[in-house]
Structures are given as structure tokens and as C-alpha cells.
BAGUVEX-459377 format. One line per field, with one value per residue (C-alpha): residue in one letter; x, y, z; chain; residue number from 0. Coordinates in nm, 2 decimals, decimal comma. Layout:
<pts>
res	(A / ...)
xx	(X / ...)
yy	(Y / ...)
zz	(Z / ...)
chain	(A / ...)
n	(NUM / ...)
</pts>
This chain:
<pts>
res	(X / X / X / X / X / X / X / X / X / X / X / X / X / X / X / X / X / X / X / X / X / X / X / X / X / X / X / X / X / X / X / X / X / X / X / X / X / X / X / X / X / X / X / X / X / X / X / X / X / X / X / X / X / X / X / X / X / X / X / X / X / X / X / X / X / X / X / X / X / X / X / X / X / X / X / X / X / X / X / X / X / X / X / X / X / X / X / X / X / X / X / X / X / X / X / X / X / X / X / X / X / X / X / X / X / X / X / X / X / X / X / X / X / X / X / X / X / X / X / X / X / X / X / X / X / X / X / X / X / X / X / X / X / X / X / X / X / X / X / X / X / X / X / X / X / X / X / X / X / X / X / X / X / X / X / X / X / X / X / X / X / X / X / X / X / X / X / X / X / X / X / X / X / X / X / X / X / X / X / X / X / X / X / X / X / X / X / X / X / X / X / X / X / X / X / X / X / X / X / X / X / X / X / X / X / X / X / X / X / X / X / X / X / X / X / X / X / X / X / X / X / X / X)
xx	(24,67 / 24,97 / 25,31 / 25,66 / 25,88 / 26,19 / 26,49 / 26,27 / 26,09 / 25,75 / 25,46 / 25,39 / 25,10 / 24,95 / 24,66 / 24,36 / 24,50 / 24,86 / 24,91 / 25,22 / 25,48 / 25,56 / 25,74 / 25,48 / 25,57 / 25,41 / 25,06 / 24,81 / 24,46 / 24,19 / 23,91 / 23,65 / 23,57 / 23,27 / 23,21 / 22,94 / 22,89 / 22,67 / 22,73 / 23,05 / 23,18 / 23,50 / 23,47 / 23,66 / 23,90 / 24,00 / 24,06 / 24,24 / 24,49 / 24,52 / 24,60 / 24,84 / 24,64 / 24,59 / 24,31 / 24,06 / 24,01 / 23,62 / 23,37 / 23,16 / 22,95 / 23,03 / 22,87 / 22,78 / 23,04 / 23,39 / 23,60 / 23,99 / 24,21 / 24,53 / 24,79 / 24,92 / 25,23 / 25,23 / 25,47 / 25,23 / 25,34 / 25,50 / 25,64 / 25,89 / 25,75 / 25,55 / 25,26 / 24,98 / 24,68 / 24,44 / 24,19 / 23,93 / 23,79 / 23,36 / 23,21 / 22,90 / 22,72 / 22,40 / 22,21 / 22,33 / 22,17 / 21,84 / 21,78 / 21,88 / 21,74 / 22,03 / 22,29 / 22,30 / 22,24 / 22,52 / 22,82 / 22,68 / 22,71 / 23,03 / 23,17 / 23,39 / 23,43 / 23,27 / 23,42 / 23,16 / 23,26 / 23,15 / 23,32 / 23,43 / 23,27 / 22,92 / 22,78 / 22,47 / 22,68 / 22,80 / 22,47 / 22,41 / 22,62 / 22,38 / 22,12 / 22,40 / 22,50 / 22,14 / 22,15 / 22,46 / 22,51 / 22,26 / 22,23 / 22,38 / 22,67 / 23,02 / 23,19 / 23,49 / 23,43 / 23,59 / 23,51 / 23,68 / 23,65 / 23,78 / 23,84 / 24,01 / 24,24 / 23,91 / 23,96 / 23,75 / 23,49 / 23,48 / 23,08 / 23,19 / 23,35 / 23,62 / 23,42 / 23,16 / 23,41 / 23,52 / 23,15 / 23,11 / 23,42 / 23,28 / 22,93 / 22,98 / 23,31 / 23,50 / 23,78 / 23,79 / 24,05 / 24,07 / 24,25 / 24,26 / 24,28 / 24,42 / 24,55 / 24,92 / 25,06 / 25,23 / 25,56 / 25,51 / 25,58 / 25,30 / 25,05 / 25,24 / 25,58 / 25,67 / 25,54 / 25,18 / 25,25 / 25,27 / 24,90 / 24,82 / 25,03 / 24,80 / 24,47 / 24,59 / 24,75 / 24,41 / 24,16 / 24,41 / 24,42 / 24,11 / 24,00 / 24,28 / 24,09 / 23,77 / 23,91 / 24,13 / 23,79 / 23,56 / 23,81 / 23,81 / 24,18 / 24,15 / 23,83)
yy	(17,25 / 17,16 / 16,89 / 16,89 / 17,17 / 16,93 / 17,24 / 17,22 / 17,02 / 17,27 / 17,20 / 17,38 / 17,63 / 17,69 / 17,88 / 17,79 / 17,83 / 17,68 / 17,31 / 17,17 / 17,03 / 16,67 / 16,47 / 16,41 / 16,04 / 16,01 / 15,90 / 16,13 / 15,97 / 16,23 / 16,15 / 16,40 / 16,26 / 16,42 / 16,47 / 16,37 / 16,43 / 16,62 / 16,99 / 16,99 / 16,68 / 16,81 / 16,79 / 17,13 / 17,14 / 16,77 / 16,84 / 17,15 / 16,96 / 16,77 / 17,02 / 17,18 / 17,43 / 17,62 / 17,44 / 17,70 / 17,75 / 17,90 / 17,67 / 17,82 / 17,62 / 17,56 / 17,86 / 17,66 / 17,39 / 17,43 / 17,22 / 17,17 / 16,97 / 16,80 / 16,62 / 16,32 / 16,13 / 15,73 / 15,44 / 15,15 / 14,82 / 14,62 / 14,91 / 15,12 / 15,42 / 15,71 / 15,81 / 16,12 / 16,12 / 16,45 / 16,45 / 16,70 / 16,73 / 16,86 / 16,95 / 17,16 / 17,24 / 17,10 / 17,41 / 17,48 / 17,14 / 17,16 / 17,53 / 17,41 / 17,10 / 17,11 / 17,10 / 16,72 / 16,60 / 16,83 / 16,70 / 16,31 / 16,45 / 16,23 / 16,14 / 15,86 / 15,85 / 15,96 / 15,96 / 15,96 / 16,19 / 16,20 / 16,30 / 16,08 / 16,35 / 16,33 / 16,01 / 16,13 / 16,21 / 15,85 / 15,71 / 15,94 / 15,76 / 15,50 / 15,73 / 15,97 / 15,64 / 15,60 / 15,98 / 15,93 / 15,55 / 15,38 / 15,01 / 15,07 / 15,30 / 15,21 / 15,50 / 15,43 / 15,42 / 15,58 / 15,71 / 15,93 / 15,99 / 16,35 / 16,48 / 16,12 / 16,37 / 16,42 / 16,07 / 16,22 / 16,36 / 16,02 / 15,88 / 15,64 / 15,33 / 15,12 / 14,77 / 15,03 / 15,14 / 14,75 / 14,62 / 14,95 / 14,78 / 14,45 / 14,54 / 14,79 / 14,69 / 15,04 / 15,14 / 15,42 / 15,65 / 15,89 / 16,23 / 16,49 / 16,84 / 17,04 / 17,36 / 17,45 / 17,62 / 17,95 / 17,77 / 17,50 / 17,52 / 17,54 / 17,35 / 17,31 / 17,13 / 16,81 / 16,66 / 16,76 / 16,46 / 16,19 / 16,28 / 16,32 / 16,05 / 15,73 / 15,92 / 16,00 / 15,66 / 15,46 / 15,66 / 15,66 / 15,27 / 15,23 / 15,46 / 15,29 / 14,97 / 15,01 / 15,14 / 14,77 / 14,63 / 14,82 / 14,71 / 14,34 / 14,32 / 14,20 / 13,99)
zz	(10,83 / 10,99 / 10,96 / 11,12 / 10,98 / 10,85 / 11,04 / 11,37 / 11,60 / 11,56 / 11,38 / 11,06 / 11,03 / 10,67 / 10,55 / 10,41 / 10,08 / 10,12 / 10,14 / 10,21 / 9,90 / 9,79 / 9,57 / 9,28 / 9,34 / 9,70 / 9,64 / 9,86 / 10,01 / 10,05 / 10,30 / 10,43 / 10,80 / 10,99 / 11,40 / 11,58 / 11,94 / 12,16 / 12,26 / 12,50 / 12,43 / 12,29 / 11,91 / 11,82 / 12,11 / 11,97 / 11,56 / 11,73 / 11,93 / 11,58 / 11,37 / 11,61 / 11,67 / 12,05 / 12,25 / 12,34 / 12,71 / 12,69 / 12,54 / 12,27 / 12,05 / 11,66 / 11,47 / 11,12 / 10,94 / 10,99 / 10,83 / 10,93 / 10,73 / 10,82 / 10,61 / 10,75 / 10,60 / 10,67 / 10,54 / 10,47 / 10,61 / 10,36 / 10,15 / 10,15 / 9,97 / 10,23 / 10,17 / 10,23 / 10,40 / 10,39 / 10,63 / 10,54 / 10,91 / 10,92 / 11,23 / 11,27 / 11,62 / 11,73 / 11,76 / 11,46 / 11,29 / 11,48 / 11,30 / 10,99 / 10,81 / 10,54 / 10,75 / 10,82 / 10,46 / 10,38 / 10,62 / 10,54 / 10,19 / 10,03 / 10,39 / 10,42 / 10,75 / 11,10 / 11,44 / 11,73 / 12,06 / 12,42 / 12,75 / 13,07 / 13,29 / 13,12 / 13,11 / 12,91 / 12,61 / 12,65 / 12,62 / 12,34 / 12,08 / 11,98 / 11,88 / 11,73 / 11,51 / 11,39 / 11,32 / 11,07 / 10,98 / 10,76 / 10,72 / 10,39 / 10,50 / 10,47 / 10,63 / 10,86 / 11,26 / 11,57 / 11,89 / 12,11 / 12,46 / 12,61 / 12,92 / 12,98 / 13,24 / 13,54 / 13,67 / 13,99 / 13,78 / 13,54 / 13,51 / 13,24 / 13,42 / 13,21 / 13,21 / 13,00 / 12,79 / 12,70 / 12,62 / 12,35 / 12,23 / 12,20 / 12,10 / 11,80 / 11,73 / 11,68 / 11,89 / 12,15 / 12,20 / 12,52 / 12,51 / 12,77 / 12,52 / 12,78 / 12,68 / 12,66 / 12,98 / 12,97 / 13,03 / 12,79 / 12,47 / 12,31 / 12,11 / 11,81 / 11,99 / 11,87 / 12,22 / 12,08 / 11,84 / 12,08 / 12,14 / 11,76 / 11,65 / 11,77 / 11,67 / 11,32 / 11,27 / 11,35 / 11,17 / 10,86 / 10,92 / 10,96 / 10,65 / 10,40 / 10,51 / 10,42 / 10,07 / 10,08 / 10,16 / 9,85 / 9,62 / 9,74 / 9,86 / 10,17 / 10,35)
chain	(A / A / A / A / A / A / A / A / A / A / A / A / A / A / A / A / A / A / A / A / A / A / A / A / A / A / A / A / A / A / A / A / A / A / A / A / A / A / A / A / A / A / A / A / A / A / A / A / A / A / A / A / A / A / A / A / A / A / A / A / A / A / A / A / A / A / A / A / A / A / A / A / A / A / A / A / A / A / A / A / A / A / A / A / A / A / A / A / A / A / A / A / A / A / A / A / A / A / A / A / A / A / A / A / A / A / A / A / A / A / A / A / A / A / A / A / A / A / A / A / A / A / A / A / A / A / A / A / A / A / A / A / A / A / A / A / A / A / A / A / A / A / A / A / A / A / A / A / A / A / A / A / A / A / A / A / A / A / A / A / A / A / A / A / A / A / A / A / A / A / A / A / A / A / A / A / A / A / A / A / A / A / A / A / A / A / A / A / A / A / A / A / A / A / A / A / A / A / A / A / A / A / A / A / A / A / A / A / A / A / A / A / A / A / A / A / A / A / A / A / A / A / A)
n	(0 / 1 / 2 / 3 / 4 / 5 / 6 / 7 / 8 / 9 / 10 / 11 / 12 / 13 / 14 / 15 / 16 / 17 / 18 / 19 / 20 / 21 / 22 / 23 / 24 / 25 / 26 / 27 / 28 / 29 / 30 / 31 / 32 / 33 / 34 / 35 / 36 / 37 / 38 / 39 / 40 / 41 / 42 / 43 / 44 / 45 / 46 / 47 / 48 / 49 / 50 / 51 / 52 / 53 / 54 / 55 / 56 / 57 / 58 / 59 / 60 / 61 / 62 / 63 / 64 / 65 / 66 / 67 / 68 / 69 / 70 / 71 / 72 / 73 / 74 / 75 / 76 / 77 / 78 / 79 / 80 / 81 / 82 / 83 / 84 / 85 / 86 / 87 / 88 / 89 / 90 / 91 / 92 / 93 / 94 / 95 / 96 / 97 / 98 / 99 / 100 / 101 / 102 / 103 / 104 / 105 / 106 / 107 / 108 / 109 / 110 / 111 / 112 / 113 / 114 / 115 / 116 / 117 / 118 / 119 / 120 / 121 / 122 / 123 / 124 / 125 / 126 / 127 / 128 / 129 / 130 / 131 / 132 / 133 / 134 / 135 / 136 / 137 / 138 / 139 / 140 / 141 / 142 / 143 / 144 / 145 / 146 / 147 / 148 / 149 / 150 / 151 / 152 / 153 / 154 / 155 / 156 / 157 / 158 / 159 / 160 / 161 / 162 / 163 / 164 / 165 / 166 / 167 / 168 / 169 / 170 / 171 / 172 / 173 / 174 / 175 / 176 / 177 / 178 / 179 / 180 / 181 / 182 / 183 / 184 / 185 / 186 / 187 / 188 / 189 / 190 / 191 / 192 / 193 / 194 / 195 / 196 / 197 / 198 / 199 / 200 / 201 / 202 / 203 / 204 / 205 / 206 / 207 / 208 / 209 / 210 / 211 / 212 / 213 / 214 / 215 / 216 / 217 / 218 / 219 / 220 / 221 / 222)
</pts>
């Protein structure tokens, strides 16, 4: 879990049993968002770069569920008061799902959101998404939608061209986001410097626009 420490431009680190204290005015929105993707396509590495945490440099596949979650403050437009977000990350690795039938039912279990992942440099993870979508959407599912593209940073090793990109857009509907995940340097300072936000920040902002939405939408608020 991590947020900006309020003496230091750093991110703050807390445990799995520490959250981080508010007022007891500021209203918090809880969400539990799953990741869908094929093997590789940069699922962990991304909710990593998140949460603040270091980018691992050695691919290894997800060894069960993991869950990560983030709180995310937001001002809503039109009011003056902030508010929380917590964003109850699930991801679970596709060996993982194909030796176990209950693993599945059990991230699409209470979800309210899913974001779909592939890589620029592996155009068959691309062409995955629709039949990840079937996999975790039904026609009666109302969980929010993103997709995020890694490895945005191999422009020579891109198989995804842009005009590809643009008719997903059009087609589904749901935005795409690129991010490159690359780990900190040993003379940078580090994954959890406020710098790491400017990454963060846009992802963040849409899926918690896009989940507060669908909410606005259940509830009849807006069309």
C-alpha cells in the first residue's frame, strides 16, 4: 500500500496490516479490480509500479492470487471535499488458473472492475484480449473496463501499430493506457520518488473515474 508521505516527496510503504489515517469525514470507495492478461504481458510489474513498489527485473510467473491494494485520494469535480479510493488489486497467473478450476470463479467473485493487459512487443497477447474479455465479462456484467499496454518504451520491438490501437478504441469502447515499467536505475531514485507518480497519477485517475462512474450509473445519476 502506498501514498505521499505529507514531510517528503517519497511514497509511503505500509504493511499488509497498516492502512494509512483519515479524517473520518473523507468518504472512502472500496473496489476490488482483477488483471487479466496472458503470461508476460506485464500484469505484476504494472500494480508494482502502482503501489510504489520496485519493478522486478527477472520475470517469474504469479504463484497463486496476490492481491495489492492501493489508496488513492481524488477531489471529485464539482466539490470541494477529497475523497479515498481503495483499490483492492487481484492477479493470479495463468498456469496457475489452468491447474486450478476455482481460481477464476474466485477473482470474478464480487469484482467491480477488470483491467485487460498485453504488450507492444507481442502482438499475440494483443489478439488475446477478446477471448480474455469473453473469459471474464458476461453479457450481464457490469464491471468497469481498461486496458493497458506495457512495454510502450521498445518502439523497435513494437508488433502492435497505433491505427490498431485506435480501432480497439472505437470498437470496445475502453481506453488504453501505455506504460513502459522499467525498473529504477542505481542512480535514480527509486521507485517510490514522487516522479513515479507522474506514471501512476493518469492510470489511477481513469480507472477511479471510470469505477465512480459505473457506481453514478447503478444508481441512475447520470445516463
Amino acid at each position: 500500500m502506498a501514498i505521499m508521505d505529507k514531510h517528503a516527496s517519497v511514497r509511503k510503504k505500509y504493511g499488509y496490516l497498516d492502512r494509512p489515517v483519515f479524517d473520518r469525514k473523507i468518504k472512502e470507495f472500496s473496489y476490488k479490480v482483477i488483471l487479466s492478461g496472458k503470461s508476460g504481458s506485464g500484469k505484476t510489474s504494472t500494480v508494482a509500479k502502482l503501489a510504489g513498489h520496485e519493478v522486478q527485473r527477472l520475470y517469474r510467473e504469479t504463484p497463486g492470487i496476490e492481491q495489492t491494494t492501493i489508496f488513492w485520494p481524488c477531489r471529485l469535480i464539482g466539490s470541494k471535499e477529497p475523497v479515498v479510493f481503495k483499490l483492492k488489486f487481484c492477479d493470479a497467473g495463468e498456469g496457475c488458473m489452468t491447474r486450478f478450476n476455482h481460481i477464476l470463479p474466485t477473482l470474478k467473485e464480487n469484482a467491480d472492475g477488470v483491467i485487460f493487459f498485453f504488450a507492444m512487443t507481442d502482438r499475440s497477447s494483443f489478439e488475446d484480449i477478446p477471448q480474455q474479455m469473453s473469459r471474464i465479462l458476461s453479457h450481464q456484467s457490469n464491471m468497469s473496463r481498461l486496458v493497458i499496454a506495457t512495454k510502450l518504451d521498445q518502439h523497435g520491438k513494437s508488433e502492435v501499430p497505433q491505427k490498431e490501437l485506435l480501432e480497439f478504441e472505437k470498437q470496445y469502447d475502453i481506453p488504453i493506457i501505455g506504460v513502459s515499467n522499467l525498473p529504477a536505475g542505481p542512480s535514480e531514485p527509486g521507485s517510490s520518488s514522487s516522479a513515479d507518480l507522474r506514471i501512476s497519477a493518469p492510470i489511477l485517475n481513469c480507472l477511479c473515474e471510470r469505477l465512480y462512474y459505473r457506481d453514478q450509473q447503478e444508481a441512475g445519476l447520470v445516463i
